[in-house]
C-alpha distance (Angstrom), angle and dihedral (degrees) to the residues before:
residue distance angle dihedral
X1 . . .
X2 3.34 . .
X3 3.78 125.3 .
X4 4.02 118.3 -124.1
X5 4.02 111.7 -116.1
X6 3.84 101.9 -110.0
X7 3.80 90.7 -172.8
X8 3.92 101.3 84.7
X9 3.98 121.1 178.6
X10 3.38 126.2 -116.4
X11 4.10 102.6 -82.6
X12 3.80 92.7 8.9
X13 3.83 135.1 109.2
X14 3.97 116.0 -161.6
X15 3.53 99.5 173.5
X16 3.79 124.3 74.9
X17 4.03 112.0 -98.4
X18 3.80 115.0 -108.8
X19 4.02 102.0 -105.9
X20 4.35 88.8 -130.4
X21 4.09 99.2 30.0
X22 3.77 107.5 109.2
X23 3.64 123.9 -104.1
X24 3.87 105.4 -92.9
X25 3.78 110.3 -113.9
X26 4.11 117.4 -106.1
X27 3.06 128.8 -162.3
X28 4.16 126.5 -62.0
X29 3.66 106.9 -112.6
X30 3.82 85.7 -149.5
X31 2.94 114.2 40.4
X32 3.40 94.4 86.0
X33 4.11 124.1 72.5
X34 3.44 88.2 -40.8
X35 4.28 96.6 55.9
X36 3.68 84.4 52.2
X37 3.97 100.2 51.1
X38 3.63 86.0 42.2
X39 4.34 99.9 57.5
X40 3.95 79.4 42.0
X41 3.19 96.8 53.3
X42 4.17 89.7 47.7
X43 3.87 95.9 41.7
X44 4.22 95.0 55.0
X45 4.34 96.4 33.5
X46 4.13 96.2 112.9
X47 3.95 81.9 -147.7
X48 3.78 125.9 14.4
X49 3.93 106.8 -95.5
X50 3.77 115.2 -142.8
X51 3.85 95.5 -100.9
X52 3.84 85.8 51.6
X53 3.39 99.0 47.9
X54 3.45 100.0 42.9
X55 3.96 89.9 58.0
X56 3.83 123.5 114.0
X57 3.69 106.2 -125.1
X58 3.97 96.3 -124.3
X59 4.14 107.9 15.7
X60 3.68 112.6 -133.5
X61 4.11 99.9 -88.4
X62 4.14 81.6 -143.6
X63 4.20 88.1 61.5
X64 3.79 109.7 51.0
X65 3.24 91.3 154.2
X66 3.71 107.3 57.8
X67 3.62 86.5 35.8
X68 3.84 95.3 64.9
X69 3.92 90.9 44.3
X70 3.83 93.6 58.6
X71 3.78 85.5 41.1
X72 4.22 92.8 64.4
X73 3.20 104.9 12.6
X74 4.00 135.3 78.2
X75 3.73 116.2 -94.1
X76 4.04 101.7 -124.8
X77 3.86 113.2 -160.8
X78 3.87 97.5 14.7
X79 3.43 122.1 129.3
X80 3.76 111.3 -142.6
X81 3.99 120.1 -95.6
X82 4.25 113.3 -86.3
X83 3.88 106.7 -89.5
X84 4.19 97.7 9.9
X85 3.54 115.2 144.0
X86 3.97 111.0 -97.5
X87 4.19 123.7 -139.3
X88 3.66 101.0 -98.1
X89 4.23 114.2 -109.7
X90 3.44 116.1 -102.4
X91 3.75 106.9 -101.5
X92 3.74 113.4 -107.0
X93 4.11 136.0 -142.2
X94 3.86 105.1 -53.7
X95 4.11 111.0 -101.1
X96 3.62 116.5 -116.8
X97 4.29 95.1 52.6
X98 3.27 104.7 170.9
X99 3.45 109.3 68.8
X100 3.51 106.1 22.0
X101 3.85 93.3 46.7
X102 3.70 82.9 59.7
X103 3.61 92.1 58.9
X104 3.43 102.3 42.6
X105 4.20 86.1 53.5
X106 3.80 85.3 48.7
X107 3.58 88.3 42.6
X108 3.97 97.6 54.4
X109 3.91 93.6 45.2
X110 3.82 93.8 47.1
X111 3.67 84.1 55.1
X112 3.72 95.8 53.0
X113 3.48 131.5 104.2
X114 3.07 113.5 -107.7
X115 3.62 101.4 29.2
X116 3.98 92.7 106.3
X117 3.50 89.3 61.3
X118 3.56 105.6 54.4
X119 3.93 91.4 33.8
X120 4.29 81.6 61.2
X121 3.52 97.8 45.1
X122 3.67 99.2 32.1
X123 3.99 99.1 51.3
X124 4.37 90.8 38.1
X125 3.68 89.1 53.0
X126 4.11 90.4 47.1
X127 3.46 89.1 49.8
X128 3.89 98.8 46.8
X129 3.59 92.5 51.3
X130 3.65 94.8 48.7
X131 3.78 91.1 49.7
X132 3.94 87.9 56.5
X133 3.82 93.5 51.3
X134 3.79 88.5 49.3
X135 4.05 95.9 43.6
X136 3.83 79.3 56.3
X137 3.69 97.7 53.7
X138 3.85 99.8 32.3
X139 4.04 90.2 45.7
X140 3.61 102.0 45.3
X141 3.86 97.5 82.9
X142 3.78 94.9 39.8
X143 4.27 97.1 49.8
X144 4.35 82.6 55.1
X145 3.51 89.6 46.5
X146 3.91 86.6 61.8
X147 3.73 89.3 36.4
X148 3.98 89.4 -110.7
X149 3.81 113.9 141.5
X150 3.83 108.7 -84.9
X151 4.28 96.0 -100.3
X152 3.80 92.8 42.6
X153 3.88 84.3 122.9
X154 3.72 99.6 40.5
X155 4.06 94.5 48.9
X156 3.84 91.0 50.9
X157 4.26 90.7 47.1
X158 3.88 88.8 43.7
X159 3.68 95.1 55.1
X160 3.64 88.3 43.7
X161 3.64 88.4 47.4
X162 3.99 89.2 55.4
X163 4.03 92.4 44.9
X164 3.96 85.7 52.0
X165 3.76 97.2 46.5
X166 4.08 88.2 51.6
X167 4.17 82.7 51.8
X168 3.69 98.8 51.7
X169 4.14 91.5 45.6
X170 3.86 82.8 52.4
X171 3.76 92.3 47.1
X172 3.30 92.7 40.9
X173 4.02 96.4 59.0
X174 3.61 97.8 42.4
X175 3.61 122.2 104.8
X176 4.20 124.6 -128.3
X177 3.34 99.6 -103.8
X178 3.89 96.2 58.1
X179 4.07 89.1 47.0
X180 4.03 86.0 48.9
X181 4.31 77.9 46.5
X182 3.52 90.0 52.7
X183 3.91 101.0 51.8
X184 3.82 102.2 85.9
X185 4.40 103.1 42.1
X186 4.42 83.6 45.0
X187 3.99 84.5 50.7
X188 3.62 96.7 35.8
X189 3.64 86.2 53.0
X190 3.18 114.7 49.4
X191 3.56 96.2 45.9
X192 3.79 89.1 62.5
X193 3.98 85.4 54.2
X194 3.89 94.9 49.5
X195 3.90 84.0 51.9
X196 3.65 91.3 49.8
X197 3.97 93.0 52.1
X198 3.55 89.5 60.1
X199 3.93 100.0 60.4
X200 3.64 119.3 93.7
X201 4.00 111.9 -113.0
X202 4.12 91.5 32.8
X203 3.86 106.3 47.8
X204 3.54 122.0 77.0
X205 3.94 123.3 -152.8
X206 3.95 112.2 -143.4
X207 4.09 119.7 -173.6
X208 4.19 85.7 -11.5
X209 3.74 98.7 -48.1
X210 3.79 130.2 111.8
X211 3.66 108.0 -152.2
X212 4.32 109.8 101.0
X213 3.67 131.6 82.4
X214 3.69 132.0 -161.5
X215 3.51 130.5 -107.9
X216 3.58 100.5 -178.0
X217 4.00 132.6 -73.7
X218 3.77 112.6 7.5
X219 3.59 100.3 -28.0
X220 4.02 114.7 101.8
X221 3.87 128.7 177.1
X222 3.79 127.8 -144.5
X223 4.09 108.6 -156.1
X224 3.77 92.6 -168.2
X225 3.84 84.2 74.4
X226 3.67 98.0 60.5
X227 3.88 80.2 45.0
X228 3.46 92.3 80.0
X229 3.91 100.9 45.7
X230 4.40 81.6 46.8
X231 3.76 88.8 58.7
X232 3.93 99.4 44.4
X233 4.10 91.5 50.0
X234 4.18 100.5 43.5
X235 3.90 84.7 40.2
X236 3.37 100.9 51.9
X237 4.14 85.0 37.1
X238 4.47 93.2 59.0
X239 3.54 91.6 34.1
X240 3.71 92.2 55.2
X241 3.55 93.0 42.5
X242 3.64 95.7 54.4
X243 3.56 97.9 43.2
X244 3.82 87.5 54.4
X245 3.98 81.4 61.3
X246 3.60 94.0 41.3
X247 3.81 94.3 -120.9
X248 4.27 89.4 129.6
X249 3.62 89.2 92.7
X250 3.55 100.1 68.7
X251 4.12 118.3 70.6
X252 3.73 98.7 -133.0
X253 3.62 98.1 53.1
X254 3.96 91.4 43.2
X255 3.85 84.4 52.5
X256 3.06 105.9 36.1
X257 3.25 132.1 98.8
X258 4.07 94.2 -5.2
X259 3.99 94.1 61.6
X260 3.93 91.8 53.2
X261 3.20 98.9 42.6
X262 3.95 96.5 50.9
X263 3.87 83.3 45.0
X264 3.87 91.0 57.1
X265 4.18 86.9 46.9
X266 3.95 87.9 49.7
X267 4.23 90.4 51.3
X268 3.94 93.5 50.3
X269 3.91 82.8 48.1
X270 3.54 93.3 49.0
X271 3.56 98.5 47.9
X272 3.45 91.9 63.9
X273 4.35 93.9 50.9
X274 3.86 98.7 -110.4
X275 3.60 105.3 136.6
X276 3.97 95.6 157.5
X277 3.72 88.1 68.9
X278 3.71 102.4 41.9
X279 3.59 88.6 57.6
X280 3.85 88.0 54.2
X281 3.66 89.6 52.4
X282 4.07 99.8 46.4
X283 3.99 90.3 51.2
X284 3.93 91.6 48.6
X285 3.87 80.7 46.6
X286 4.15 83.6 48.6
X287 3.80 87.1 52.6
X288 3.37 102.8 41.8
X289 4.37 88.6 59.7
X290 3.90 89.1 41.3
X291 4.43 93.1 58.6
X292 4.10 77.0 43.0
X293 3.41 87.7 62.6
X294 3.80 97.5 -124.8
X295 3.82 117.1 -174.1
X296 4.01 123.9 -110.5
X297 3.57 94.5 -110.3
X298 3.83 95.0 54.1
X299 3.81 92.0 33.0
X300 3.84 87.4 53.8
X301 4.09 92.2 50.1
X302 3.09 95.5 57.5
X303 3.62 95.6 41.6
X304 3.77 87.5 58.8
X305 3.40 98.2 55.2
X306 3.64 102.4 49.9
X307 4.04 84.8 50.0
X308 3.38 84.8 52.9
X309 3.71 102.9 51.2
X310 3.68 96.8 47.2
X311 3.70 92.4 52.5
X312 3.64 86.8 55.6
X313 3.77 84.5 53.7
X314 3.57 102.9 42.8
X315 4.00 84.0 48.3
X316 3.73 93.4 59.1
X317 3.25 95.8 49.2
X318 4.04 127.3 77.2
X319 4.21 95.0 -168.5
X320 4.03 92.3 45.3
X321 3.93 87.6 43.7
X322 3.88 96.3 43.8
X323 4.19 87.1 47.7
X324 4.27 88.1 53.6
X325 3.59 85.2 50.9
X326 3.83 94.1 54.1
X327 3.91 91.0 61.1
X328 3.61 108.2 127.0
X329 3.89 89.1 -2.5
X330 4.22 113.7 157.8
X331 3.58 94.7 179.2
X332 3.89 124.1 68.6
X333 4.17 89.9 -123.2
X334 4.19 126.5 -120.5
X335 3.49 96.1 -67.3
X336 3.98 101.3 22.0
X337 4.20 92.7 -98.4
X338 4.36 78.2 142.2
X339 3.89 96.4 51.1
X340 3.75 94.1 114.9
X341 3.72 98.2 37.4
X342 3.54 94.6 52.6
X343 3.83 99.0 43.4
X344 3.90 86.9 53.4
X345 3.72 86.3 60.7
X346 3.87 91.3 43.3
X347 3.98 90.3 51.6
X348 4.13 94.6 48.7
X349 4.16 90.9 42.0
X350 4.16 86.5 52.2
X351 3.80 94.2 50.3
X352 4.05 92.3 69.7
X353 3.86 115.3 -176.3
X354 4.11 99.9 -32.7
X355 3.72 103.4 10.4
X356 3.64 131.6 -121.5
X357 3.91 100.5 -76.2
X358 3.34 139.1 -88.5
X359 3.88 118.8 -56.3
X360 3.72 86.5 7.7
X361 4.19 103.6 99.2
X362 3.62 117.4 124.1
X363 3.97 103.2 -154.8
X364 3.37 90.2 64.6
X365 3.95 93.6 72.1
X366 3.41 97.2 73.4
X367 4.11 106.4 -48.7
X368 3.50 96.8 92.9
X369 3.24 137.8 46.7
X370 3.82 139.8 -144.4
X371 3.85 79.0 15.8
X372 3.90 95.7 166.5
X373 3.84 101.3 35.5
X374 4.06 118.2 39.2
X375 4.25 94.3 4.1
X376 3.76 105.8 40.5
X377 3.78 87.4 107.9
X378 4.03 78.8 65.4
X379 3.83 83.9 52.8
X380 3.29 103.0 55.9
X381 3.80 97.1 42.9
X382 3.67 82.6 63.9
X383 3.61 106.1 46.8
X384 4.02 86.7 30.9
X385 3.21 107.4 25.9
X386 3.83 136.0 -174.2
X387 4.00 95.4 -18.7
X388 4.26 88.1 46.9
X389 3.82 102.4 51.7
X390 4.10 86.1 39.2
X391 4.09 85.1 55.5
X392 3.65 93.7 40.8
X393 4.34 87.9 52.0
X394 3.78 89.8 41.4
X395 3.84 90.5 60.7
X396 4.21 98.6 43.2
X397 3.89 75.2 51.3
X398 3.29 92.4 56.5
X399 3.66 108.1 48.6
X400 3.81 85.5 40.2
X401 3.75 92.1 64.1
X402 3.96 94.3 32.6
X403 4.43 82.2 52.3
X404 3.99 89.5 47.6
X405 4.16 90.9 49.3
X406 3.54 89.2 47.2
X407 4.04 92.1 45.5
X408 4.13 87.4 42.2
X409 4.03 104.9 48.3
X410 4.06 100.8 42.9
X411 3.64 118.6 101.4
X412 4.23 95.3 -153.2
X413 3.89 116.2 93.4
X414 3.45 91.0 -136.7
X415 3.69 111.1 55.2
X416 3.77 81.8 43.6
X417 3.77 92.6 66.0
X418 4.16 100.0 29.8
X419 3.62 85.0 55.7
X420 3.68 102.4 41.8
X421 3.82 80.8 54.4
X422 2.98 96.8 52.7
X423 3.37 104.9 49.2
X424 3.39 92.8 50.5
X425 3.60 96.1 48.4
X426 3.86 86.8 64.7
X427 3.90 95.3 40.6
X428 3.54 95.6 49.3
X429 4.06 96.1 46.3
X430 3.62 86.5 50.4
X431 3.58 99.8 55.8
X432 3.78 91.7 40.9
X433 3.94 84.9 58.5
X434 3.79 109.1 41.6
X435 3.91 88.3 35.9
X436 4.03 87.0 59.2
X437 4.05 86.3 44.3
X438 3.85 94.9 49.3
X439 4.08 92.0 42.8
X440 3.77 99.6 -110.8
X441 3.90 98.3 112.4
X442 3.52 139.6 24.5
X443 3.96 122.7 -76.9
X444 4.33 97.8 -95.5
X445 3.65 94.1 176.6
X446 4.15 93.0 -125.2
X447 3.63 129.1 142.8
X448 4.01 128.4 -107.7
X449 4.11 90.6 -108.0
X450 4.12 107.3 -109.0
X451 3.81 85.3 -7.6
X452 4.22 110.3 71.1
X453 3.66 119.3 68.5
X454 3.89 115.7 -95.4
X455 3.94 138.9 109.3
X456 3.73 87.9 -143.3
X457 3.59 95.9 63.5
X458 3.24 109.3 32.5
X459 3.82 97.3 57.6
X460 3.76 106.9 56.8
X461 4.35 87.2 35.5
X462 4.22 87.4 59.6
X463 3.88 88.0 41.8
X464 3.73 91.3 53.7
X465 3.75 84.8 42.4
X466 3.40 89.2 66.3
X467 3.68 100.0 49.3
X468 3.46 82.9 61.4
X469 3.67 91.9 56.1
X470 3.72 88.8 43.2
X471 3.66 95.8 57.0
X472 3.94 97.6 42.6
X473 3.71 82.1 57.9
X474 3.58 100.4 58.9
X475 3.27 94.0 61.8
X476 3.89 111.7 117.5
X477 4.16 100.7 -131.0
X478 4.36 78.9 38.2
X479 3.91 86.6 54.6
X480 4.06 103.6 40.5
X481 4.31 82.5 44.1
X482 3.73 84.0 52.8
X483 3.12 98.3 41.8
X484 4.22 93.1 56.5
X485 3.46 93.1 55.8
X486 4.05 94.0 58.6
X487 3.82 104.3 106.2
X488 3.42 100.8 -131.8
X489 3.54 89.1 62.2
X490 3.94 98.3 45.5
X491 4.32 78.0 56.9
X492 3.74 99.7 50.9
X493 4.09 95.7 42.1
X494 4.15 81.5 47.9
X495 4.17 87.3 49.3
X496 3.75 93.1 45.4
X497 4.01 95.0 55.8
X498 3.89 89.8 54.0
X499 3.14 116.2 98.0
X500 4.07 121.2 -150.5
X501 4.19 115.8 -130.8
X502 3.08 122.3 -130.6
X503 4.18 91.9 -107.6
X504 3.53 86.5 59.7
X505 3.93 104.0 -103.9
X506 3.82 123.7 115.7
């Protein structure tokens, strides 16, 4: 009987295996380097990947193979182990689409560029052109009633309109510096008008007020006007000149000389009896301090003594008192001192929800009067009605808020104060004017802004118009968006991406 070989080589069994002796253990096929890697791997995964989840917790040491493949590559067919963190679901569309889809569009164009700039010229156009179809209508009657052919009115306000459109292109393409440049001769000059207008022989007195000289023939100029668009540019000019030296924080030097000299402006306008425009000159004044950052205190003063002064002024004087007491009047008065008030009402109350038509108002034939200068917003209400004046306010609002974006997100002092004047040069006039319309203030005698007929008006409003335009231009994502849409550069990015063959051809 043979003896069994006791001497056995390394990795080599002579003997025959016992048939119920368990398999002797080899060795783990990861439990090496790749063991390690793979309880790393399991212990820092935020949520268990499929590969990782899918993995036995010890492989079978007898199936390295199949071990090592579940180890690194993705378990297909596996259903995720009972209470393992799941990949979170891609969030959808939010509910509720309608509404708030519409504000997130209006959102993301509000927020664009260029949006001030076409909300400016856009909405100052609309309302110019409107104005002109409404001088037509509201001026017809009143040009036969002086025997004057029936678009007297509108000829004059169109020409004007074309003058003023050539002013705000011009305003619009000049740089800062030469609006800062023109500041002091557009001061200088008008001042020398307003003193003209108040000599005897040279001013003219229209409706009670001495503030227009002629230039010849039909055509009259009222320097107060240009007043306005003088005090916004030299303003904004010494205020940003002194805040570049940090003098702003000291009252005398934010005071002085920009109070007296709009208090000088105000006297020349008040010699002549127009109180409409001096109160559009004290709250551009008021704005002016308030984008200086004046305190309360001072703010307050001054305030007070403008309040006071045109008390004194109202008080001494029986037509300005008589038109405060007509605020909110419904009855024409004793002696009729309401007639226009209350026939302003009477033409908005007629117009109903979308007016009686163009050309067809009935105040205009008499009722009303002034019905194409201060109370063409009655007008329109008539031959408009509801849904007209409620476009007409949506557009002032409009370029108000495009004119305080463009005032708010500029970094240079001075197109922060020329257009913070500006805007609320507009702002205010139009309240003062639809307010007097709708009964809630006194009668001031101002114009709609680029919506009344008058020359006067219109001119400086479209030149400040286009400093408005000017500034939103200048700013830098306003200028590379610009810029883009220039076709010379849509041609040479197109030229660049071509690339040229080998043969020659493109």
């Amino acid at each position: 009987m043979p003896a069994d070989d006791t001497t056995a080589g390394p990795g080599r069994e002579t003997g025959p295996a016992l048939p119920h002796a368990p398999a002797r253990p080899g060795p783990d096929p990861v439990s090496g380097l790749t063991g390690a890697l793979l309880r790393r791997a399991r212990a820092w995964a935020p949520f268990p990947a499929p590969a990782l989840a899918g993995l036995p917790a010890e492989p079978p040491a007898h199936r390295p193979g199949l071990a090592l493949r579940g180890a690194t590559g993705p378990a297909r067919g596996r259903a995720p182990a009972r209470g393992a963190a799941r990949t979170p679901p891609t969030p959808g569309p939010p509910r509720g689409r309608g509404v708030r889809r519409l504000y997130e569009r209006a959102r993301r164009a509000w927020d664009r560029p260029l949006t001030a700039y076409y909300v400016i010229l856009g909405s100052a156009m609309l309302i110019t052109v409107l104005g002109l179809v409404m001088v037509y209508s509201a001026s017809m009657i009143k040009a036969l009633s002086l025997s004057l052919p029936g678009s007297y009115f509108f000829r004059k306000q169109f020409l004007a309109a074309v003058i003023g459109t050539g002013l705000l292109l011009l305003a619009s393409r000049l740089p800062s510096r030469l609006h800062r440049a023109l500041a002091y001769p557009l001061l200088t000059v008008t001042v020398f008008l307003m003193v003209l207008v108040q000599i005897p022989g040279i001013g003219e007195s229209v409706g009670g007020n001495q503030n227009w000289l002629s230039l010849g023939g039909p055509f009259q100029l009222q320097p107060s006007e240009f007043g306005k668009l003088a005090l916004i540019l030299w303003g904004a000019d010494l205020l940003a000149r002194k805040q570049d030296r940090r003098l702003l924080n000291q009252w005398k030097h934010m005071l002085v000389p920009l109070v007296p000299v709009a208090f000088m402006l105000l006297g020349l306008i008040m010699l002549g009896g127009d109180m409409g425009t001096a109160i559009i000159l004290t709250a551009i004044l008021f704005g002016l301090l308030w984008l200086a950052g004046a305190p309360t205190r001072l703010f307050a003063g001054v305030l007070s003594i403008a309040a006071l002064v045109g008390f004194m002024l109202i008080r001494t004087s029986e037509n300005r008192m008589s038109r405060l007491m007509c605020v909110g009047a419904i009855d024409l008065g004793p002696q009729g001192e309401c007639w226009q008030a209350v026939h302003g009402i009477y033409a908005l109350a007629s117009g109903g929800w979308f007016g009686s038509g163009l050309g067809a108002s009935v105040e205009k034939w008499g009722q009303l009067p002034e019905p194409h200068t201060d109370f063409i917003f009655a007008i329109a209400g008539e031959e408009l009605g509801l849904a007209g004046t409620l476009s007409v306010l949506a557009l002032f609002a409009a370029l108000g808020y495009a004119g305080i974006r463009v005032a708010g997100r500029t970094e240079d002092p001075f197109v922060r104060y020329a257009a913070g004047g500006v805007t609320t040069w507009i702002m205010a006039q139009a309240m003062v004017n639809i307010g007097a319309v709708l009964g809630l203030l006194p009668i001031a005698g101002v114009p709609l802004p680029l919506f009344s007929y008058g020359g006067s008006a219109l001119l400086p409003s479209m030149f400040a118009i286009g400093l408005l335009i000017a500034f939103a231009r200048e700013d830098p994502a306003a200028k590379a968006a610009l810029a883009m849409r220039r076709p010379g550069v849509r041609w040479k990015t197109m030229r660049r991406r071509v690339t040229e063959r080998p043969s020659g051809e493109r």
